[in-house]
NUSE-841406 format. One record per residue (C-alpha): residue in one letter; chain; x, z, y. Coordinates in steps of 0.25 Angstrom, whole numbers, always signed. Each point is the difference from the previous one (the first is absolute). Last residue first. Example, Ala and Ser with C-alpha at 12.3 -4.5 7.8 and 13.67 -1.06 7.14 Angstrom:
<atoms>
+------+-------+-------+-------+-------+
: resn : chain :     u :     w :     v :
+------+-------+-------+-------+-------+
:    S :     A :   +55 :   +29 :    -4 :
:    A :     A :    -6 :    +2 :   -14 :
+------+-------+-------+-------+-------+
</atoms>
This chain:
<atoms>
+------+-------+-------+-------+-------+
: resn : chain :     u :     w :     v :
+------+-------+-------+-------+-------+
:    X :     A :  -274 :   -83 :   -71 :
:    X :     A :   +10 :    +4 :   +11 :
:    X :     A :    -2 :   -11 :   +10 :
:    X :     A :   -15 :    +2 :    -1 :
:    X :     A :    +2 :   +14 :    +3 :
:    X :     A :    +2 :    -4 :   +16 :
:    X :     A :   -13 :    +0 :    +2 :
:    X :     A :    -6 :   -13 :    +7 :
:    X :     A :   -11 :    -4 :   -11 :
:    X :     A :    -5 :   +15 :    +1 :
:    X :     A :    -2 :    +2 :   +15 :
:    X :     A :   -14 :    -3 :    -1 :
:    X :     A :    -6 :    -3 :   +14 :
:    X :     A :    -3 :    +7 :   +13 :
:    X :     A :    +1 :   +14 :    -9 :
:    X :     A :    -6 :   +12 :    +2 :
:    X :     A :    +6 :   +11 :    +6 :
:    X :     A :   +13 :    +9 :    -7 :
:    X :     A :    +7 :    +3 :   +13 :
:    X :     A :   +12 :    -8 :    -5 :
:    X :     A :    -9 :   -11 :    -5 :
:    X :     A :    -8 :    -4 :   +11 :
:    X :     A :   +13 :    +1 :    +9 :
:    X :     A :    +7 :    -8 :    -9 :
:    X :     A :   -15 :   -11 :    -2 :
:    X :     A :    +2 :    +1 :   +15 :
:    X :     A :   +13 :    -5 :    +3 :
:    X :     A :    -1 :   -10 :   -10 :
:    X :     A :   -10 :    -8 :    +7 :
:    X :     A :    +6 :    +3 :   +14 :
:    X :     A :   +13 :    -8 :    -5 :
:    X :     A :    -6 :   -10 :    -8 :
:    X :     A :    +3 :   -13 :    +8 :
:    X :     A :   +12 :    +6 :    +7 :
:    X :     A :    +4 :    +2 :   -14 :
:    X :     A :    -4 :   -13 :    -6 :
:    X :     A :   +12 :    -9 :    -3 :
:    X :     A :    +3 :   +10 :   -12 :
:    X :     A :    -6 :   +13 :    +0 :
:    X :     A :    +7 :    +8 :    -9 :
:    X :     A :    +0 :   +13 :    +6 :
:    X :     A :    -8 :   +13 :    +3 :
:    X :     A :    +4 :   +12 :   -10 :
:    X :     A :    -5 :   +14 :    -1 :
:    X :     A :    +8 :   +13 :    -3 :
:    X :     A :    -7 :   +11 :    +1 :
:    X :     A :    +1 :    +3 :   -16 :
:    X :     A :   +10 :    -8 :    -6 :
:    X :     A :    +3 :    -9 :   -13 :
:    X :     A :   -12 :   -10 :    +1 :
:    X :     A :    +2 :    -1 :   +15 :
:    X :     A :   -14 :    +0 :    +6 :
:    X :     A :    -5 :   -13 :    +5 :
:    X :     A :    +2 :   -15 :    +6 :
:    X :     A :   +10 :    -9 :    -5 :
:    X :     A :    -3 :   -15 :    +5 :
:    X :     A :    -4 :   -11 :    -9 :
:    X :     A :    +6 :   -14 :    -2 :
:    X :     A :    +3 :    +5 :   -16 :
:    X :     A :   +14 :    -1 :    +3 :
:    X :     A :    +1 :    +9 :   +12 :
:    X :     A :    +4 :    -4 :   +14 :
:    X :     A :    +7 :    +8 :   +13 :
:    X :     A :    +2 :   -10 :   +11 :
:    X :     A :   +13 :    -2 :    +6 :
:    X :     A :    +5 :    -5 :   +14 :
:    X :     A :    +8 :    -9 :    +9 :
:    X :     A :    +0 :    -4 :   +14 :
:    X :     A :    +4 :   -12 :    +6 :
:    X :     A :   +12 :    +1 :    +9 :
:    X :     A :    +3 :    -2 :   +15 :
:    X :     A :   -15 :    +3 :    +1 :
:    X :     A :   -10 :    -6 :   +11 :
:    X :     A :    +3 :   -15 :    -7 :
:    X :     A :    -2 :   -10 :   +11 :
:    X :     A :    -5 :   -13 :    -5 :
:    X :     A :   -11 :    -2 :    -9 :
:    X :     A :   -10 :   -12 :    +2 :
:    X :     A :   -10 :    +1 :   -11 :
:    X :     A :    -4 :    -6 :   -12 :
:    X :     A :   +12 :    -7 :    -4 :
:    X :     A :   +10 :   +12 :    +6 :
:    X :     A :    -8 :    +7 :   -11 :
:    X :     A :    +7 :    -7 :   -10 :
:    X :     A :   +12 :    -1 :    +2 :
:    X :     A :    +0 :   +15 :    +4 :
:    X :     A :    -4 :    +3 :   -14 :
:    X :     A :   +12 :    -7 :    -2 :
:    X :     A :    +8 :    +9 :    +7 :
:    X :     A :    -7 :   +11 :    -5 :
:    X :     A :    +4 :    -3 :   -15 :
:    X :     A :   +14 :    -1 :    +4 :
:    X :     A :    +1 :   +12 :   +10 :
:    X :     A :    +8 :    +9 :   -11 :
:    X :     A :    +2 :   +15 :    +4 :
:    X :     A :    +8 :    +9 :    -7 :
:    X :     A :    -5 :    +7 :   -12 :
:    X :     A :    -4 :   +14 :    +1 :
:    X :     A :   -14 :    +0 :    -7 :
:    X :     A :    +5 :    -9 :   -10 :
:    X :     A :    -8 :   -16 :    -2 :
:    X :     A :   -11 :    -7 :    -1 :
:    X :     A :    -3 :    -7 :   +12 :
:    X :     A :   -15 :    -4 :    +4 :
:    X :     A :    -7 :    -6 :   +11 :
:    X :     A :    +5 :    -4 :   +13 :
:    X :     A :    -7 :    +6 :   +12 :
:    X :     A :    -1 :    -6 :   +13 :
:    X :     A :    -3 :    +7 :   +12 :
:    X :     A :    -6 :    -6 :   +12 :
:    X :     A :    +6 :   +10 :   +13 :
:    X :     A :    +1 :   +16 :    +0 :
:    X :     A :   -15 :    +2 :    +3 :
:    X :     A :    -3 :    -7 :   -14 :
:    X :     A :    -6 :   -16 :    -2 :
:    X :     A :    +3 :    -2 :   -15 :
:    X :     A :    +6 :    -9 :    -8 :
:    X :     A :    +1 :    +2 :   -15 :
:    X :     A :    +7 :    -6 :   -10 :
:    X :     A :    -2 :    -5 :   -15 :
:    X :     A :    +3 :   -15 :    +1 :
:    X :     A :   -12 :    -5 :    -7 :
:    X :     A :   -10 :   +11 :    +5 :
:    X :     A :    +6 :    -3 :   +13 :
:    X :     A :    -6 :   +14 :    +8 :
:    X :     A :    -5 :    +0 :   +14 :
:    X :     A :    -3 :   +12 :    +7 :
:    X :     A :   -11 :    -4 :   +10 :
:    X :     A :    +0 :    -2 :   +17 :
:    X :     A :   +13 :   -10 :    +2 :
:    X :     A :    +8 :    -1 :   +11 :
:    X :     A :   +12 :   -11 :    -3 :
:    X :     A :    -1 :    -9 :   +13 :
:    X :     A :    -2 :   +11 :   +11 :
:    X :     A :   +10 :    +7 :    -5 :
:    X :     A :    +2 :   +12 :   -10 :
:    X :     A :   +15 :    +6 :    -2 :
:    X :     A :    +2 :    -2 :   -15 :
:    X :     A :    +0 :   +12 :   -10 :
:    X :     A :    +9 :    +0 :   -13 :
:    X :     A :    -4 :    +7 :   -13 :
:    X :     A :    +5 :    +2 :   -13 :
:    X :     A :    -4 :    +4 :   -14 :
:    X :     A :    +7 :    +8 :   -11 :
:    X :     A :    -8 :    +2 :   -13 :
:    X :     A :    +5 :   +15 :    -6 :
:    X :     A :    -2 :    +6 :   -15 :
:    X :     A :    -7 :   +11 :    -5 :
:    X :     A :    -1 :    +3 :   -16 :
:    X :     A :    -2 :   +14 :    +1 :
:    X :     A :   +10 :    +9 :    -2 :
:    X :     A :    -4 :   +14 :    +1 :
:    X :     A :    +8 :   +14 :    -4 :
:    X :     A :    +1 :    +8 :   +13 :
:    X :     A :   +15 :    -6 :    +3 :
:    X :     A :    -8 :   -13 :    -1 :
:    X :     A :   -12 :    +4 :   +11 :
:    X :     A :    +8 :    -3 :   +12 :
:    X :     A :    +7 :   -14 :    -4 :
:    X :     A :   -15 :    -4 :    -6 :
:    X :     A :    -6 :    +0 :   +13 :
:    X :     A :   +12 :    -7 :    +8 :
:    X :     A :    -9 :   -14 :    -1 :
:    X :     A :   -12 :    +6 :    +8 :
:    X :     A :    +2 :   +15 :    +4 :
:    X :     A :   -14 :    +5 :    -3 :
:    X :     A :    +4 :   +15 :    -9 :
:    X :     A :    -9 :   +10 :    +3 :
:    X :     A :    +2 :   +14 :    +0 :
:    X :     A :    -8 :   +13 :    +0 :
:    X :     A :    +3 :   +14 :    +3 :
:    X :     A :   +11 :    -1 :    +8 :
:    X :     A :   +14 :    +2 :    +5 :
:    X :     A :   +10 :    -7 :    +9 :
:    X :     A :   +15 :    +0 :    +0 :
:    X :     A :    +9 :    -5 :   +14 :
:    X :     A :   +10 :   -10 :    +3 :
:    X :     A :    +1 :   -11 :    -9 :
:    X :     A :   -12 :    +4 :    -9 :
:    X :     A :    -3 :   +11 :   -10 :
:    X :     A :   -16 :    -1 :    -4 :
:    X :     A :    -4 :   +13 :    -7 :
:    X :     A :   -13 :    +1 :    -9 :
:    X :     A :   -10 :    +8 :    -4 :
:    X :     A :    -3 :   +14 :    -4 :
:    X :     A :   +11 :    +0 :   -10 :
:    X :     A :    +9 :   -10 :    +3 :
:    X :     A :    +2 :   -13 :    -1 :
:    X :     A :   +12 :    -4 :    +7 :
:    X :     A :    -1 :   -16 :    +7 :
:    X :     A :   +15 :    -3 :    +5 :
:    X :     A :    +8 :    -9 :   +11 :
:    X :     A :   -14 :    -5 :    +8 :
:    X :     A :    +5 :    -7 :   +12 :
:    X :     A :    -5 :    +5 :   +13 :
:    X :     A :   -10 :    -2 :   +12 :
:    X :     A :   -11 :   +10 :    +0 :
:    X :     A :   -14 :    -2 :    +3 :
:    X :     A :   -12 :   +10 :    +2 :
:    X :     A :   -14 :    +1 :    -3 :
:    X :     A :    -8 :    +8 :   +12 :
:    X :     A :   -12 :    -9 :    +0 :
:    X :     A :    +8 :    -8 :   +12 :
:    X :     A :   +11 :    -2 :    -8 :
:    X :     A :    -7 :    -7 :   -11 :
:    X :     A :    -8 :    -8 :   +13 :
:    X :     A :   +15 :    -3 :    +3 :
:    X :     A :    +5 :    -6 :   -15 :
:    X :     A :   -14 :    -8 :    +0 :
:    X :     A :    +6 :    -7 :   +13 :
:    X :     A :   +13 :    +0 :    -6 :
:    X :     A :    -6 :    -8 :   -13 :
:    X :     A :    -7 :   -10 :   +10 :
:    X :     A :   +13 :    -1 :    +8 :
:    X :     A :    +6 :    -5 :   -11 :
:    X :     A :    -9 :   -10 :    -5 :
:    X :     A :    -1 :    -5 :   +15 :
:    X :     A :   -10 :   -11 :    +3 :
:    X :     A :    -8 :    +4 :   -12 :
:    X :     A :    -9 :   -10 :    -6 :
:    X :     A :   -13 :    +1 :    -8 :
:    X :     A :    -6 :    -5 :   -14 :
:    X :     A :   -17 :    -3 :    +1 :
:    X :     A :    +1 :   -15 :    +2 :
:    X :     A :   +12 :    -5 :    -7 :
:    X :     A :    +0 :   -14 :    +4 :
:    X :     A :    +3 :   -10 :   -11 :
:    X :     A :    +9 :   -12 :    +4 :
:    X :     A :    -1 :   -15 :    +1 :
:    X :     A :   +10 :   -12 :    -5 :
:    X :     A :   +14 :    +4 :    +7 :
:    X :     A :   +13 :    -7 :    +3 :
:    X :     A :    -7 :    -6 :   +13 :
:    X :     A :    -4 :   +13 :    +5 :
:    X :     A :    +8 :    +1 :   +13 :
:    X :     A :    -4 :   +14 :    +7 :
:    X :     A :    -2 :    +2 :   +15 :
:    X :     A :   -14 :    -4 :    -1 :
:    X :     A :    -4 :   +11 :   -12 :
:    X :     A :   -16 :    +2 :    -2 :
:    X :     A :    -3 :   -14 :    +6 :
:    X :     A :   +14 :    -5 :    -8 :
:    X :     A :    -6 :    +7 :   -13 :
:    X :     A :   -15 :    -5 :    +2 :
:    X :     A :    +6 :   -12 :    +0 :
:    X :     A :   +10 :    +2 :   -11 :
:    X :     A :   -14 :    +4 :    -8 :
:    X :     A :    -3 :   +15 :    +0 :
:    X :     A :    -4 :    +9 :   -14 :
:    X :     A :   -10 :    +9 :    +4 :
:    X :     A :    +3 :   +16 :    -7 :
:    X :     A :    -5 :   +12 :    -3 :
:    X :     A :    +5 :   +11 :   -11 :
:    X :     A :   -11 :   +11 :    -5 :
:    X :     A :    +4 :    +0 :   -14 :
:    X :     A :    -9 :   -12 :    -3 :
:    X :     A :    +6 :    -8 :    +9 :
:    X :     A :   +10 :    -1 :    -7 :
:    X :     A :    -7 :   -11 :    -8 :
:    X :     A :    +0 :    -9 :   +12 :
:    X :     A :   +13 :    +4 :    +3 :
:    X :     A :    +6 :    -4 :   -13 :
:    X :     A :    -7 :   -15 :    +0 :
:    X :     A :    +7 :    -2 :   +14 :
:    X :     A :   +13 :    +4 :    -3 :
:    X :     A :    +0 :    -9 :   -13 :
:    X :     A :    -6 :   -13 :    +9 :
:    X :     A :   +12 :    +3 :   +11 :
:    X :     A :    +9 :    +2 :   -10 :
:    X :     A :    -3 :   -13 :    -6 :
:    X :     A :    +0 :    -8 :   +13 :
:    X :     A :   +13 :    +4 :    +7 :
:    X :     A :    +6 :    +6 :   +10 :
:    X :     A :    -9 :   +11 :    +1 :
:    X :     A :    -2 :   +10 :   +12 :
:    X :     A :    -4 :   +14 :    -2 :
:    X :     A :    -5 :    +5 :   +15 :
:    X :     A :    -4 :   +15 :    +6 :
:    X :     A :   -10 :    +7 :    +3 :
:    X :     A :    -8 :    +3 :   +12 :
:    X :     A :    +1 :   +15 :    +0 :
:    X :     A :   +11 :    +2 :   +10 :
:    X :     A :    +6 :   +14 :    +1 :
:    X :     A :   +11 :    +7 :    +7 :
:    X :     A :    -9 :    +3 :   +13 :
:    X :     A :    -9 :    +8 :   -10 :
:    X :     A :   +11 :   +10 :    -1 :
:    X :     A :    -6 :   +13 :    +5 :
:    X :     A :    +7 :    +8 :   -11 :
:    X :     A :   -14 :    +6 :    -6 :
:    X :     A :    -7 :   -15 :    +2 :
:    X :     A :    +9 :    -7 :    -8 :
:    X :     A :    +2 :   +11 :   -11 :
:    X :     A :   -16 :    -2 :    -4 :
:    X :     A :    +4 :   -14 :    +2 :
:    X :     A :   +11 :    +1 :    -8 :
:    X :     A :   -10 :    +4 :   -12 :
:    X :     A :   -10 :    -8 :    +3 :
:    X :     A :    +9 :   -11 :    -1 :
:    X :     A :    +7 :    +1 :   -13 :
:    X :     A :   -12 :    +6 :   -10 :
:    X :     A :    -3 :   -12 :    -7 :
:    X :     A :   +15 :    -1 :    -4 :
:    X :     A :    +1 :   +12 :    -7 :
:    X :     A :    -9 :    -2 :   -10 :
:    X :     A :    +5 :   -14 :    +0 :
:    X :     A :   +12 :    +4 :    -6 :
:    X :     A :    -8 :    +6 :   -14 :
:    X :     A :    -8 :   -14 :    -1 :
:    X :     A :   +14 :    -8 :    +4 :
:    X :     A :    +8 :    +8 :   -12 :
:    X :     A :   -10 :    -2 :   -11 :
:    X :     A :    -1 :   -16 :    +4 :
:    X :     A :   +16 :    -1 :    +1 :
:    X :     A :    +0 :    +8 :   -14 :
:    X :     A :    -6 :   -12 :    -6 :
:    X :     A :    +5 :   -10 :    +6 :
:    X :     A :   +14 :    +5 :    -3 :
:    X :     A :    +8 :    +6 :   +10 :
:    X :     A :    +2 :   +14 :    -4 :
:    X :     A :   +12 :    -8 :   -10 :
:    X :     A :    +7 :    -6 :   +10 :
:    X :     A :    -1 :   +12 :   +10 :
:    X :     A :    +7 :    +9 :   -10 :
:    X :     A :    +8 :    -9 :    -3 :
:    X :     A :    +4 :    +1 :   +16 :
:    X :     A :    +1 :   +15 :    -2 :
:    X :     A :   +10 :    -1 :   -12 :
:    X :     A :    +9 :   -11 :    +8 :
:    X :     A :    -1 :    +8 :   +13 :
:    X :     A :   +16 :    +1 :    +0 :
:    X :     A :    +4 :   -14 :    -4 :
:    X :     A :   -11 :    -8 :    +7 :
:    X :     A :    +5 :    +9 :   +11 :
:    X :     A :   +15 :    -4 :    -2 :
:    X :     A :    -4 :   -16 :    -2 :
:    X :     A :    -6 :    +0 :   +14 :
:    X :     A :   -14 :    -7 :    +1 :
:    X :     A :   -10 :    -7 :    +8 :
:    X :     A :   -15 :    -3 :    +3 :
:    X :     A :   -10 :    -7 :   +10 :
:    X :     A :   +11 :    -8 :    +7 :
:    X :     A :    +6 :    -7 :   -12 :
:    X :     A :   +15 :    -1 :    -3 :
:    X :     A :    +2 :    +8 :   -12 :
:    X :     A :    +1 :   -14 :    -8 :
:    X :     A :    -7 :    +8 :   -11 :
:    X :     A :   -13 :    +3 :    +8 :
:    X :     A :    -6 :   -13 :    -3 :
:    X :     A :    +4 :    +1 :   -16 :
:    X :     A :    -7 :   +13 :    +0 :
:    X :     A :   -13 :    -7 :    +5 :
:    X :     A :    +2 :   -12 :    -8 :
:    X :     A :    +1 :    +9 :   -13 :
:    X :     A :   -13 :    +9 :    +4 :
:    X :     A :    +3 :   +14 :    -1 :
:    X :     A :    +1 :    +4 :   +16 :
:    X :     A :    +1 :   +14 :    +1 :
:    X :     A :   -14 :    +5 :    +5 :
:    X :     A :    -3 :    -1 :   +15 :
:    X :     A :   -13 :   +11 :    +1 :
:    X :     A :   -14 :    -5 :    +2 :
:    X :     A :   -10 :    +8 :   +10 :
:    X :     A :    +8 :    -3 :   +13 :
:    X :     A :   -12 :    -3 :    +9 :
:    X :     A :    -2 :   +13 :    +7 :
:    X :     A :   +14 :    -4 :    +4 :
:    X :     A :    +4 :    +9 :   +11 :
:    X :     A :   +12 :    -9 :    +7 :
:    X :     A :   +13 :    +2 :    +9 :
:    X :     A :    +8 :   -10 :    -8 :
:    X :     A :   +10 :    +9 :    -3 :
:    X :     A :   +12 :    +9 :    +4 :
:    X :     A :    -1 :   +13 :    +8 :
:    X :     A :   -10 :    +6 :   -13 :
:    X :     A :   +14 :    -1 :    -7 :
:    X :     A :    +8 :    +7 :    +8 :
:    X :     A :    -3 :    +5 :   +14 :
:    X :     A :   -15 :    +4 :    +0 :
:    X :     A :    +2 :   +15 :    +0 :
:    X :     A :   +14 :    +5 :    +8 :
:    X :     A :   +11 :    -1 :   -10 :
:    X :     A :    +7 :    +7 :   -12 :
:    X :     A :   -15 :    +5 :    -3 :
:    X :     A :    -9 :   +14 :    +0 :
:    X :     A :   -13 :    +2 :    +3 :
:    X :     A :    -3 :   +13 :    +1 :
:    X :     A :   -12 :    +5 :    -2 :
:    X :     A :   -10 :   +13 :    +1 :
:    X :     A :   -13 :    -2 :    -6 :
:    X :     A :   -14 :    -2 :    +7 :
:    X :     A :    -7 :   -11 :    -5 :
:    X :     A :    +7 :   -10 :   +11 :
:    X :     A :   +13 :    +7 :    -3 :
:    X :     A :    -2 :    -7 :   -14 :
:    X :     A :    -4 :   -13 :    +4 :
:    X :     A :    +9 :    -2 :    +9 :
:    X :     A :   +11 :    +4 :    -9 :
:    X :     A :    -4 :   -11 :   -10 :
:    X :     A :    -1 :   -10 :   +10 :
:    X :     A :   +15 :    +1 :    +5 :
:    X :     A :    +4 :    +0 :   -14 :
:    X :     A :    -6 :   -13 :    -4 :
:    X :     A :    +2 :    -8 :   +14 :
:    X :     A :   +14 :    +5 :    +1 :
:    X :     A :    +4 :   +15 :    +3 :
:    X :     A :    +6 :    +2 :   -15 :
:    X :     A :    +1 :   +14 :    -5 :
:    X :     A :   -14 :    +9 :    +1 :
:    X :     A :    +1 :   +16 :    +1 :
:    X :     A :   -11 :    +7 :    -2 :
:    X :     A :    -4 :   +13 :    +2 :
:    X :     A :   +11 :    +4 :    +9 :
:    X :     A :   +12 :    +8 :    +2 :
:    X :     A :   +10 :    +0 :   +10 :
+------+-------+-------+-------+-------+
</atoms>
């Protein structure tokens, strides 16, 4: 029961870091309370986003705060105990989102960003999931004039970072998109160069196999206590006690509740989002994820049926459910397309780990030796996945760096 490395968290994050690892010749266990891809990489819009080079800062505009007041909107929304709880970490975010910093922070996360699809596709064609992918891009669609004109003017200069685009006409959109009505909507920009996963949880067991088929293995059990110990470490679980040399920590929003009783609180706080998928017809099948820039949704042709994806809930981990703000997402989207049967009895709900400075932790423990952690990623994770599994694996075995790790360190919380 004793391995080089052990890696908690089987979502995109963790199950990527393993990979890596076995892949140069270490021993692993992957280790999760559930089978890889189940948690947080089960739910989202099932996108690589080459083109997601800007962050989303906190609003500090007054019309934009005033907006988000009401707690109504489809794009984000808030329960008062979370506000409460995360109120240090959310200041944090305030203050991180200056102009200023915001400029500093996008330079340092597009190092990662650039990197995104080569480095799933290097995983794409290891786990034989090809069939998963589509590479036409997907759809931002504008409802109005003025963010249509300020989307346009930001993707010409992204450009610059390697991001390719056409902006679409509604004509051009009803050609791409028949089954769709478009009427609320001015033009879109088309993504060029991002992908689309049928099936982001079946992508992540896909990778989860190949692991297995190097020799890694996965174990299903919930982590009760991390003991440093001499030569390494011991991981305690619900029913049985692991060892290793090595351990990384890459379990998404429960990162911080396993490495506080070893001395760390970073300023980690969840964002819920749900999802719903809709049985497809012959009236609502679409080819492209579509996303209401306006709105802040998604919807997305996946295996299980169109899958619409509200944005943002701020709010506890363990809160109960509250539909609200996919109801009205569901509004909307009904709009656009004919949604009918729901495939699930209930919509599924899910957490995504986020930091205030908009940037993921990725590095050494600053108060342990072989102890590395891998979390933080915010609505990237599935994105950034194979990215960070590599810069891990680079780091563990001491090889040269993909990119500077510094900017993502988690020491820049304790300066």
């Amino acid at each position: 029961m004793r391995y080089e490395v052990i890696v908690i968290g089987a979502g995109m994050v963790g199950t990527s870091v393993a990979w890596h690892l076995q892949k140069n010749n270490a021993e692993v266990l992957l280790l999760d309370k559930k089978l890889p891809g189940s948690e947080t990489s089960y739910g989202n819009a099932g996108l690589i986003q080459r083109e997601a080079i800007h962050t989303h800062p906190f609003p500090r505009q007054l019309s934009e705060m005033i907006r988000v007041l009401p707690n109504q909107g489809t794009d984000i929304r808030y329960r008062i105990p979370a506000l409460l709880r995360y109120h240090q970490a959310l200041l944090q975010y305030w203050k991180y989102s200056t102009p200023a910093s915001v400029k500093k922070i996008e330079a340092e996360w597009q190092t990662l960003i650039e990197h995104c699809t080569s480095e799933h596709q290097t995983m794409i064609e290891a786990s034989g999931a090809e069939y998963l992918i589509s590479r036409k891009g997907w759809l931002q669609l504008h409802r109005s004039e003025e963010t249509l004109k300020e989307a346009i003017a930001a993707a010409i200069k992204d450009r610059e970072q390697g991001v390719e685009h056409t902006v679409l006409t509604i004509e051009e959109l009803k050609a791409m998109e028949p089954s769709a009505n478009f009427d609320d909507f001015v033009g879109a920009i088309h993504w060029l160069n991002s992908w689309q996963v049928s099936n982001p949880s079946l992508l992540v067991k896909s990778y989860a196999k190949n692991f297995q088929e190097m020799g890694g293995t996965i174990k299903e059990s919930s982590v009760n206590e991390i003991v440093q110990e001499q030569d390494g470490w011991k991981i305690i679980t619900d029913n049985d006690t692991f060892y290793s040399d090595k351990l990384v920590i890459a379990a998404g929003p429960w990162s911080n509740d396993l490495i506080k009783p070893l001395g760390y609180d970073l300023p980690l706080f969840p964002m819920r989002g749900y999802h719903q998928h809709f049985k497809v017809t012959e009236k609502n099948t679409i080819n492209h994820s579509m996303f209401d820039m306006d709105k802040g949704f998604v919807m997305g042709p996946m295996q299980q049926g169109i899958r619409i994806t509200t944005g943002a809930e701020m709010t506890t981990m363990n809160a109960p459910k509250n539909f609200g703000q996919l109801n009205t997402v569901l509004k909307f989207a009904r709009k656009i397309l004919p949604l009918e049967d729901a495939v699930e009895s209930e919509a599924w709900a899910g957490s995504r780990p986020c930091m205030p400075d908009m940037k993921p932790v990725i590095g050494p423990a600053p108060q342990h030796d072989k102890l590395w952690f891998a979390f933080g990623h915010s609505h990237q994770g599935f994105t950034l996945g194979p990215t960070t599994g590599r810069l891990v694996e680079e780091m563990i075995h001491n090889k040269p760096l993909l990119v500077d790790i510094k900017p993502f360190s988690a020491e820049r919380f304790s300066q």
